[in-house]
Short mmCIF file of the C-alpha atoms (twelve columns), coordinates in Angstrom:
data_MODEL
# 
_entry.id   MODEL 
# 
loop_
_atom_site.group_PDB 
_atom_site.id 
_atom_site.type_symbol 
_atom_site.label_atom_id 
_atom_site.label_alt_id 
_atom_site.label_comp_id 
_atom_site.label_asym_id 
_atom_site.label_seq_id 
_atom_site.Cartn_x 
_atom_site.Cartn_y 
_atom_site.Cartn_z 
_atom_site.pdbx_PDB_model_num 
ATOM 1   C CA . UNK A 1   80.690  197.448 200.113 1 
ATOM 2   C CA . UNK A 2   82.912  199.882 198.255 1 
ATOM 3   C CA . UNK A 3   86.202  198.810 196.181 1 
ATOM 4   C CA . UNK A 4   87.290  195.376 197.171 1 
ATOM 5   C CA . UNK A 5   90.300  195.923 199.582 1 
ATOM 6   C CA . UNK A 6   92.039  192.667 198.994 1 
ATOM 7   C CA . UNK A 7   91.176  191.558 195.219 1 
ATOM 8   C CA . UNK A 8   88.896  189.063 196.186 1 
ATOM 9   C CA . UNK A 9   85.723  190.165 196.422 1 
ATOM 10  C CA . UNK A 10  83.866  187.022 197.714 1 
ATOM 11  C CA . UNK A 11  86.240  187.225 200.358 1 
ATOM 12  C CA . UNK A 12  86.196  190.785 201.196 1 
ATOM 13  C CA . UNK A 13  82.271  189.998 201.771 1 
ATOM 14  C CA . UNK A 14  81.985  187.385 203.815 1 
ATOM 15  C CA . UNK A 15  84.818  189.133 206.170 1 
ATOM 16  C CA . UNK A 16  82.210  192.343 206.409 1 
ATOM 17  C CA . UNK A 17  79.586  189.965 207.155 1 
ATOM 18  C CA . UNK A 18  81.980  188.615 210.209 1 
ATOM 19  C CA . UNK A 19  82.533  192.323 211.359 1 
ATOM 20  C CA . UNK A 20  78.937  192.945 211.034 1 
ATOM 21  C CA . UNK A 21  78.118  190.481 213.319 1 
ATOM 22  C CA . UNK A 22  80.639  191.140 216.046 1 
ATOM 23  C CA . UNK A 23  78.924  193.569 218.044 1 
ATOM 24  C CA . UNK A 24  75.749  191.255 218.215 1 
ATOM 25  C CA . UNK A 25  73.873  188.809 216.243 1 
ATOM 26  C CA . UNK A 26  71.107  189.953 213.629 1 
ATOM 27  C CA . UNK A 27  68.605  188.859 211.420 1 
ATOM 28  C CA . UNK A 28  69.032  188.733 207.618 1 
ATOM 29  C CA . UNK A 29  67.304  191.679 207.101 1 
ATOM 30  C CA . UNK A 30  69.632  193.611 209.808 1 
ATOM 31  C CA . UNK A 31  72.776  191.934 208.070 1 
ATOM 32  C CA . UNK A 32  71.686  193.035 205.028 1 
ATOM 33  C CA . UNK A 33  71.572  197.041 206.059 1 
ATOM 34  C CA . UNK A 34  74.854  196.673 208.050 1 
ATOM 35  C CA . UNK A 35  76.767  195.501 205.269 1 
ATOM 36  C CA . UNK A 36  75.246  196.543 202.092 1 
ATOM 37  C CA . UNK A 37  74.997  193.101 200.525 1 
ATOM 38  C CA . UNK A 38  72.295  192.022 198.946 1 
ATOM 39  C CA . UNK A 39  69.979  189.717 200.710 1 
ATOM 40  C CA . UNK A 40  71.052  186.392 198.698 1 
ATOM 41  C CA . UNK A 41  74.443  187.386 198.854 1 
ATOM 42  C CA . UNK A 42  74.045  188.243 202.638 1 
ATOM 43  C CA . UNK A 43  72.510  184.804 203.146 1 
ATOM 44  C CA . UNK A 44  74.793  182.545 200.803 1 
ATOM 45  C CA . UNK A 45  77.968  183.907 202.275 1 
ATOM 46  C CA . UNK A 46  76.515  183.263 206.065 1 
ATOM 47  C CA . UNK A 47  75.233  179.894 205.270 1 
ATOM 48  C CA . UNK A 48  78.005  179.496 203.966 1 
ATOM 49  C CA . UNK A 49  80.450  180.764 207.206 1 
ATOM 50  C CA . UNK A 50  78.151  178.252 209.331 1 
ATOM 51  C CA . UNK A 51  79.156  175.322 207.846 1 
ATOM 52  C CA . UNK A 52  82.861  176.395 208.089 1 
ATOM 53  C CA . UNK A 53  81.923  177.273 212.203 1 
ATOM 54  C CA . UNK A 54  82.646  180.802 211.968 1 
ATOM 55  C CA . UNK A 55  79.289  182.101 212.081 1 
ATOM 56  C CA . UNK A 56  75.897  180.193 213.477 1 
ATOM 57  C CA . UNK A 57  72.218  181.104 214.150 1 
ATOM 58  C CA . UNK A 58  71.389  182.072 218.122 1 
ATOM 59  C CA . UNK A 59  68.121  180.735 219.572 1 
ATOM 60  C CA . UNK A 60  66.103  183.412 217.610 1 
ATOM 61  C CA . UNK A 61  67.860  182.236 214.216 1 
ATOM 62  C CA . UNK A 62  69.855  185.247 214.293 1 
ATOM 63  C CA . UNK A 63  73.183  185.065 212.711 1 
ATOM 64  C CA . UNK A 64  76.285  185.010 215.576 1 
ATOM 65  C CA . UNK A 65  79.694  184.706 215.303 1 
ATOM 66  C CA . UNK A 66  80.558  181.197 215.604 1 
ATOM 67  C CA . UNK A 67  82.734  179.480 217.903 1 
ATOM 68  C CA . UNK A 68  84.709  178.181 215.504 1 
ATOM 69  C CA . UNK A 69  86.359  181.520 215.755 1 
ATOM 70  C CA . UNK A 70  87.523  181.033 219.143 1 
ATOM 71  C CA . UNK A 71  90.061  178.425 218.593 1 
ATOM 72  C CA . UNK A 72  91.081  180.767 215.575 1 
ATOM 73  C CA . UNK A 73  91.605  183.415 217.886 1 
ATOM 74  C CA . UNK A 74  93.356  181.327 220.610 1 
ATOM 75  C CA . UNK A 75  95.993  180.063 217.997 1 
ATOM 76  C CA . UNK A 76  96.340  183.596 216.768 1 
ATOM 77  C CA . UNK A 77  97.551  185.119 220.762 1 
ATOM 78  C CA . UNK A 78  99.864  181.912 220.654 1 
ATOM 79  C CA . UNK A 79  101.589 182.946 217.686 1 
ATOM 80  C CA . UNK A 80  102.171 186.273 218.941 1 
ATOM 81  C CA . UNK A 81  103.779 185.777 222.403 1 
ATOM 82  C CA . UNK A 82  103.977 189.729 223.210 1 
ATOM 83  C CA . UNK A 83  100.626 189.979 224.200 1 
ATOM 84  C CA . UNK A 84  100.745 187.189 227.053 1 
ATOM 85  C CA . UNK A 85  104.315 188.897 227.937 1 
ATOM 86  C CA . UNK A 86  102.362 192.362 228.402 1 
ATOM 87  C CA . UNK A 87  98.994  190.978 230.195 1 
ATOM 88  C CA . UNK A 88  100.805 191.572 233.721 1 
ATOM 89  C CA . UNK A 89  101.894 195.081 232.815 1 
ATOM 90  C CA . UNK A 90  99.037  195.675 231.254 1 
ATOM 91  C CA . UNK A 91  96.785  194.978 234.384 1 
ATOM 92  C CA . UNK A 92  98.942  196.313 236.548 1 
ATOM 93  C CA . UNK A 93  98.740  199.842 234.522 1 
ATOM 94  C CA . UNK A 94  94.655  199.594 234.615 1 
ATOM 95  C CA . UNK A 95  94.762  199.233 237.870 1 
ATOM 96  C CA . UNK A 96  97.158  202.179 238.774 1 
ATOM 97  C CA . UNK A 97  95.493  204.765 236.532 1 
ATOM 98  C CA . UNK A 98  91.696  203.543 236.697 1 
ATOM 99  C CA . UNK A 99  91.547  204.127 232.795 1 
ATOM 100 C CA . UNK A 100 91.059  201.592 229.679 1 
ATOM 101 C CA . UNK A 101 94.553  200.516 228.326 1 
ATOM 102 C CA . UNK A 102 95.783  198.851 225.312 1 
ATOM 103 C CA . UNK A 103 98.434  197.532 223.446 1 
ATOM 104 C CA . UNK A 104 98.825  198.222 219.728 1 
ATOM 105 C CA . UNK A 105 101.003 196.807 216.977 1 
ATOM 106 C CA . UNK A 106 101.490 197.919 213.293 1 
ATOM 107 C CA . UNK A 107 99.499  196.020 210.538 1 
ATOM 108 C CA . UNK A 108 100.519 197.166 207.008 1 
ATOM 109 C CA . UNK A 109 99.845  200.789 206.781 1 
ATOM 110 C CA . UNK A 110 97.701  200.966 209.985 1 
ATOM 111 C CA . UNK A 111 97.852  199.951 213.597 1 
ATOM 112 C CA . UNK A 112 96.088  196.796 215.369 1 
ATOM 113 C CA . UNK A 113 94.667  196.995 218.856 1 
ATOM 114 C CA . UNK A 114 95.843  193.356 220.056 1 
ATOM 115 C CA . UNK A 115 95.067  193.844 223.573 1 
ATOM 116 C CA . UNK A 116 92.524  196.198 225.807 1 
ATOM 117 C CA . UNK A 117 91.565  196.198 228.952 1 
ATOM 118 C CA . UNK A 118 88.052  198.502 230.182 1 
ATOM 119 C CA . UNK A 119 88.435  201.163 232.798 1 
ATOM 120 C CA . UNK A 120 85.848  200.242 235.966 1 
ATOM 121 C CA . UNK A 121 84.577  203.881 235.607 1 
ATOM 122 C CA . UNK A 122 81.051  204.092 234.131 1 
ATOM 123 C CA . UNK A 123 82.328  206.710 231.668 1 
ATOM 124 C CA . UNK A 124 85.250  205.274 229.831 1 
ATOM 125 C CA . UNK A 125 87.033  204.884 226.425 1 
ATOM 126 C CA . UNK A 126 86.859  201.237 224.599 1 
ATOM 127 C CA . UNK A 127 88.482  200.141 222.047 1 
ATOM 128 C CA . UNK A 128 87.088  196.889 220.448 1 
ATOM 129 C CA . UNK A 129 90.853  194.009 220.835 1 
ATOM 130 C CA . UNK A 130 91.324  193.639 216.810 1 
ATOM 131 C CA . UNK A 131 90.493  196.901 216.094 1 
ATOM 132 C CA . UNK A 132 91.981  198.935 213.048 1 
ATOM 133 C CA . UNK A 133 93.037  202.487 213.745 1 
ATOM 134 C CA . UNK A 134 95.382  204.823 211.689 1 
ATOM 135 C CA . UNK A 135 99.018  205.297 211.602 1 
ATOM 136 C CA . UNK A 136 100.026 208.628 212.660 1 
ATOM 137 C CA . UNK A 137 96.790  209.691 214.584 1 
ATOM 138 C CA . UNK A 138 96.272  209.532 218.171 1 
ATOM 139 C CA . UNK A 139 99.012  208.973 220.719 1 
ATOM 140 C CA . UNK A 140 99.744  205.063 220.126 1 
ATOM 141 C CA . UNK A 141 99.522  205.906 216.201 1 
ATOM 142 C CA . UNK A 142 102.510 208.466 216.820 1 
ATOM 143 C CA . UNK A 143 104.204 206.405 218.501 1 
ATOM 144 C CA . UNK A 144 103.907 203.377 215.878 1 
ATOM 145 C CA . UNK A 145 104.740 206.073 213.127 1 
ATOM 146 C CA . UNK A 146 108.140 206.819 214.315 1 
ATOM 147 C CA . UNK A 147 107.560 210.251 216.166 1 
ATOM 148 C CA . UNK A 148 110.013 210.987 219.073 1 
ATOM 149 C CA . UNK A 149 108.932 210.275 222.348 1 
ATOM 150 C CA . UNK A 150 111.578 213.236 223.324 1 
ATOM 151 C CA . UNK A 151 112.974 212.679 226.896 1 
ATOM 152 C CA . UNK A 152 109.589 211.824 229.058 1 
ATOM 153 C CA . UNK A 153 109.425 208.977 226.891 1 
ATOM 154 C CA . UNK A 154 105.730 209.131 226.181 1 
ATOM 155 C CA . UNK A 155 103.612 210.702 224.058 1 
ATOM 156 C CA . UNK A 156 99.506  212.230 224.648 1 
ATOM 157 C CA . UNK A 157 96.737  213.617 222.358 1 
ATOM 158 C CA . UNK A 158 93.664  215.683 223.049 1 
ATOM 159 C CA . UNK A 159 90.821  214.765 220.796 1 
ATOM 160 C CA . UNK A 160 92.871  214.042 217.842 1 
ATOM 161 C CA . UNK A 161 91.419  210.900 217.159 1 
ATOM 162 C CA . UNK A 162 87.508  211.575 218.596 1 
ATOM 163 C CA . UNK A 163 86.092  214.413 220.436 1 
ATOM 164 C CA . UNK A 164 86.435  213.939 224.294 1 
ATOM 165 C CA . UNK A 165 88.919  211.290 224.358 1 
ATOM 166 C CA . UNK A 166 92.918  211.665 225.423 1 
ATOM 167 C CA . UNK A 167 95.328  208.931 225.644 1 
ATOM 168 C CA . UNK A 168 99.094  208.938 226.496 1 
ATOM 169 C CA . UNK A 169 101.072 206.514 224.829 1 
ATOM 170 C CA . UNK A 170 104.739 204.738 225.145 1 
ATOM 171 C CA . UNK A 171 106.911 202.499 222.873 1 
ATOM 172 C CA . UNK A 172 107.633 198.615 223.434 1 
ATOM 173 C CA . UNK A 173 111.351 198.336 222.077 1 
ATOM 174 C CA . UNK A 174 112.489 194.866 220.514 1 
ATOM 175 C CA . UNK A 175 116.485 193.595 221.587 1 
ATOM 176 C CA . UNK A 176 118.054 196.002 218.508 1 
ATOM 177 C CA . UNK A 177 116.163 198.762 220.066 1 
ATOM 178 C CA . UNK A 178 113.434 198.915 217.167 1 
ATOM 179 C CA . UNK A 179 109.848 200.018 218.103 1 
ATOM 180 C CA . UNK A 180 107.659 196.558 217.884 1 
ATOM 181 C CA . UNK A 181 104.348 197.825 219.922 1 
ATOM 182 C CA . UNK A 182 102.840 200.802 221.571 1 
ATOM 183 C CA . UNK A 183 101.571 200.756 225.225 1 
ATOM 184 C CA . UNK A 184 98.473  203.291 225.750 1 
ATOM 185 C CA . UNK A 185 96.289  204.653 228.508 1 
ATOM 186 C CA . UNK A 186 92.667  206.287 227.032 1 
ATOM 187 C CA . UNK A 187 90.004  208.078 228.770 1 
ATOM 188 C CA . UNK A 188 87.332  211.041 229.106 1 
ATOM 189 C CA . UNK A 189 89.119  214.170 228.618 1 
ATOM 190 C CA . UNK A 190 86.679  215.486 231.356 1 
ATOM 191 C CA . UNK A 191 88.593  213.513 234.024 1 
ATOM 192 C CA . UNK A 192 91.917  213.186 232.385 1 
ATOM 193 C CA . UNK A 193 91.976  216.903 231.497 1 
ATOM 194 C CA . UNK A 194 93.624  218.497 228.347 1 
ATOM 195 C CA . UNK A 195 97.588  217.443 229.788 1 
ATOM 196 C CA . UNK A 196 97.175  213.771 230.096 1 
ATOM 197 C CA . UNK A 197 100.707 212.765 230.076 1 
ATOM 198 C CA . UNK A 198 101.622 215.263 232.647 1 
ATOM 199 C CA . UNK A 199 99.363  213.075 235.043 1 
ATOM 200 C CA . UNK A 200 99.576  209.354 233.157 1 
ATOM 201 C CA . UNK A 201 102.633 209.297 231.259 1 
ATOM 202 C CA . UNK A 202 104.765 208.496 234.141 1 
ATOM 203 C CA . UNK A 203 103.105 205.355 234.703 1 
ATOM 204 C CA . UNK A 204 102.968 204.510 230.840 1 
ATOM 205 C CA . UNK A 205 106.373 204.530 230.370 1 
ATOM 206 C CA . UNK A 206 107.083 202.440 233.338 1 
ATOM 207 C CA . UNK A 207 104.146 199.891 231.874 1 
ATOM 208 C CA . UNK A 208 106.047 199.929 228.465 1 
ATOM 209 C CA . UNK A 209 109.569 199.221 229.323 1 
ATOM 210 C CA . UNK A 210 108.113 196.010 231.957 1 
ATOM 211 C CA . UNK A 211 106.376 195.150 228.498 1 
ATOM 212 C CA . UNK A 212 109.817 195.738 227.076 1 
ATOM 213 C CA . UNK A 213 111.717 193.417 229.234 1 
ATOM 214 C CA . UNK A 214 109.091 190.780 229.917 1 
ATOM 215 C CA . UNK A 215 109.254 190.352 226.072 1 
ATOM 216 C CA . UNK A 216 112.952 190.202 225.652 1 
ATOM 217 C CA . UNK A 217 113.174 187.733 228.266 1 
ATOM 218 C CA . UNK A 218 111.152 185.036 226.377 1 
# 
């Protein structure tokens, strides 16, 4: 690890070693490379997770994420009713389109992917629910960083964020009108082509303000 981001290094560790291990579980040695720790660092601060329950050893003695983390994440979506308000919408728009959707939120200076759904297609965009992206960058990050929607009411991107991918994204307004979320459609640009909102954005927008009113109405 570089600079610690939080002032607390101990703690900036053992949360690398939790996003290390959340694509898969891996030995001590793999932990090791995908963080950068060293190995008795690697292993104190995962012992020591385990005994809190948010990591534990699979039936190879890798290191997993622990379960412990599920009840974590469970009170987390209750404390932040807008996701449950957009599941329906969110569906609903995954359905119509065929293409991987989410729903982002601004975290400090960046933007949080609270919700995302997969596309049934084979070749499709994915983007990991937690997942940190940048402000101002991609459609959803426009949209989170204040740039006009104009009158179609969404906004696209070509392979601003990563080569072959396009999304179209639309606001989630709060009661005083304020922008609270962003509601996004992502996919190949192969089958969405280089004018994605021309063929998607239509549906976004109609995705976002059901999201929109669904929320208020809580």
């Amino acid at each position: 690890m570089g600079e610690s981001l939080s002032g607390v290094g101990v703690l900036d560790k053992a949360v690398e070693v939790l996003h290390a291990l959340a694509d898969s579980p891996l030995s001590l040695g793999a932990l090791c490379a995908a963080t950068g720790l060293p190995r008795a660092t690697a292993h104190r601060l995962a012992v020591a997770l385990e005994v809190h329950g948010l990591v534990r050893r699979d039936a190879h003695g890798r290191f997993a994420l622990g379960l412990g983390l599920v009840a974590l994440g469970d009170a987390a979506a209750a404390g932040f009713p807008l996701r449950e308000a957009a599941a329906p919408a969110l569906r609903a728009l995954r359905d119509e389109t065929g293409e991987s959707v989410q729903l982002y939120v601004v975290e400090g200076d960046r933007r949080r992917c609270v919700s995302s759904l997969q596309s049934p297609h084979g070749l499709r965009w994915i983007v990991a629910e937690g997942a940190l992206l940048p402000l101002g960058v991609g459609s959803a990050g426009k949209v989170l960083a204040g740039t006009a929607c104009g009158r179609s009411g969404w906004i696209d991107s070509v392979e601003e964020r990563e080569p072959g991918v396009c999304s179209v994204s639309a606001p989630v307004h709060d009661e005083a009108g304020a922008v609270i979320a962003a509601v996004s459609v992502s996919g190949p640009v192969e089958r969405l082509g280089r004018r994605p909102g021309d063929r998607l954005g239509a549906a976004v927008v109609r995705a976002a303000r059901a999201v929109t009113d669904r929320g208020q109405s809580r």
